[in-house]
C-alpha positions, 0 to 999 in steps of 0.5 A: 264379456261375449255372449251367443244367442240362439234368436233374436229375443225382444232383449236384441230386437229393442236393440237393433230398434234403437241403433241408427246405423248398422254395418254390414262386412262381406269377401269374395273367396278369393284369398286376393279379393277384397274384403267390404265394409259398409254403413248403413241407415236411412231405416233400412232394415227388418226382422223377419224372425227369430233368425232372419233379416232384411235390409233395403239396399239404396243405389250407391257407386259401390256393389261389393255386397251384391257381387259378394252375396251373389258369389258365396252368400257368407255375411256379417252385420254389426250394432254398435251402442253410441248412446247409452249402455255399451254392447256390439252385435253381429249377425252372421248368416247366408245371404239372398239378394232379391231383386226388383223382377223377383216376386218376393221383393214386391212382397217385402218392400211394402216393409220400408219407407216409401223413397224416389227409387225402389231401391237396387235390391233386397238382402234377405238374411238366414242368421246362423250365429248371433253374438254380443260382446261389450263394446267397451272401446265404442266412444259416444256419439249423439245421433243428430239427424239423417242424411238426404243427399242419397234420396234426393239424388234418386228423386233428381235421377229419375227412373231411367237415370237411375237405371243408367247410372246402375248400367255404367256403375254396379255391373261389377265389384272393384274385383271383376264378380257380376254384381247388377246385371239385372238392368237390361232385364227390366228394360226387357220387361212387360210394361205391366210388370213395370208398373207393379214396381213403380211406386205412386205419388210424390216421394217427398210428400209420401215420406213426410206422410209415411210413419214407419214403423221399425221392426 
């Protein structure tokens, strides 16, 4: 029934490859906090090795992960099998966030799809337990396609409404924890420092070009 892993084999590496969605759960260490769930797809995420994981997190109204990560770096992501054979993988690790005035985000953003905004951050993962188990109770479902709506809001936003919206929005979890506060930073930064993190061209036209490749 469940199984641990000592990597990411090619066996849970074509799986991860197949699923659409992950989840990723957090907590903050107070015992009173409260503990977050999230979806995720849009091919947000990567494997950088054997036991080590990315994922490219989009702006959104909520920032529990980051402030989570940020506080205690304990995290959990999950694969559910909704087609074909049954399985659930997790991955449990410690977090990094990067984000868009480290050096190191520059270096694995090239990794995911071109998109209107580069995005709020990059998860940086070490596994340090790897689990299967058989998901028997995960009903089936048919992937149908992605959402927009996220991407085209960016794109509507533009840069700086983009950078308001996370200003009023992600300075903090639903807990009080300091999530964003990069924002200012980079209204601070070099206009050539900026320019390295602006990507060029249209978005949309850059995505129908782009042929991601899922690793």
């Amino acid at each position: 029934m469940g199984n641990q892993h000592t990597e990411i084999d090619d066996n849970l590496r074509a799986f991860i490859q197949a699923q659409r969605m992950f989840f990723v759960a957090t907590a903050p260490l107070d015992a009173g906090g409260h503990v977050n769930l999230s979806p995720k797809g849009l091919d947000t995420f990567r494997i950088l090795g054997p036991t080590k994981v990315a994922y490219l997190d989009h702006v959104g109204s909520g920032t529990e992960t980051i402030a989570h990560v940020k506080e205690n770096r304990r995290i959990v992501l999950m694969w559910c099998a909704f087609e074909g054979p049954p399985n659930i993988l997790r991955l449990h690790g410690r977090g990094d966030v990067l984000t868009p005035h480290d050096r190191e985000f520059h270096h694995l953003r090239p990794l995911f799809p071109v998109t209107p905004h580069e995005g709020r951050a990059i998860f940086v993962v070490t596994v340090d337990r790897i689990a299967t188990s058989c998901g028997f109770g995960v009903p089936l479902y048919r992937f149908e396609r992605e959402r927009s709506q996220m991407l085209d809001w960016a794109e509507r936003k533009g840069a700086d409404g983009v950078r308001e919206y996370q200003r009023l929005k992600n300075a903090m979890s639903i807990d009080g924890l300091p999530a964003v506060t990069w924002i200012d930073a980079g209204a601070r930064s070099s206009p050539k420092s900026r320019q390295r993190a602006t990507h060029v061209g249209s978005p949309k036209k850059a995505r129908k070009r782009q042929k991601s490749v899922r690793v």
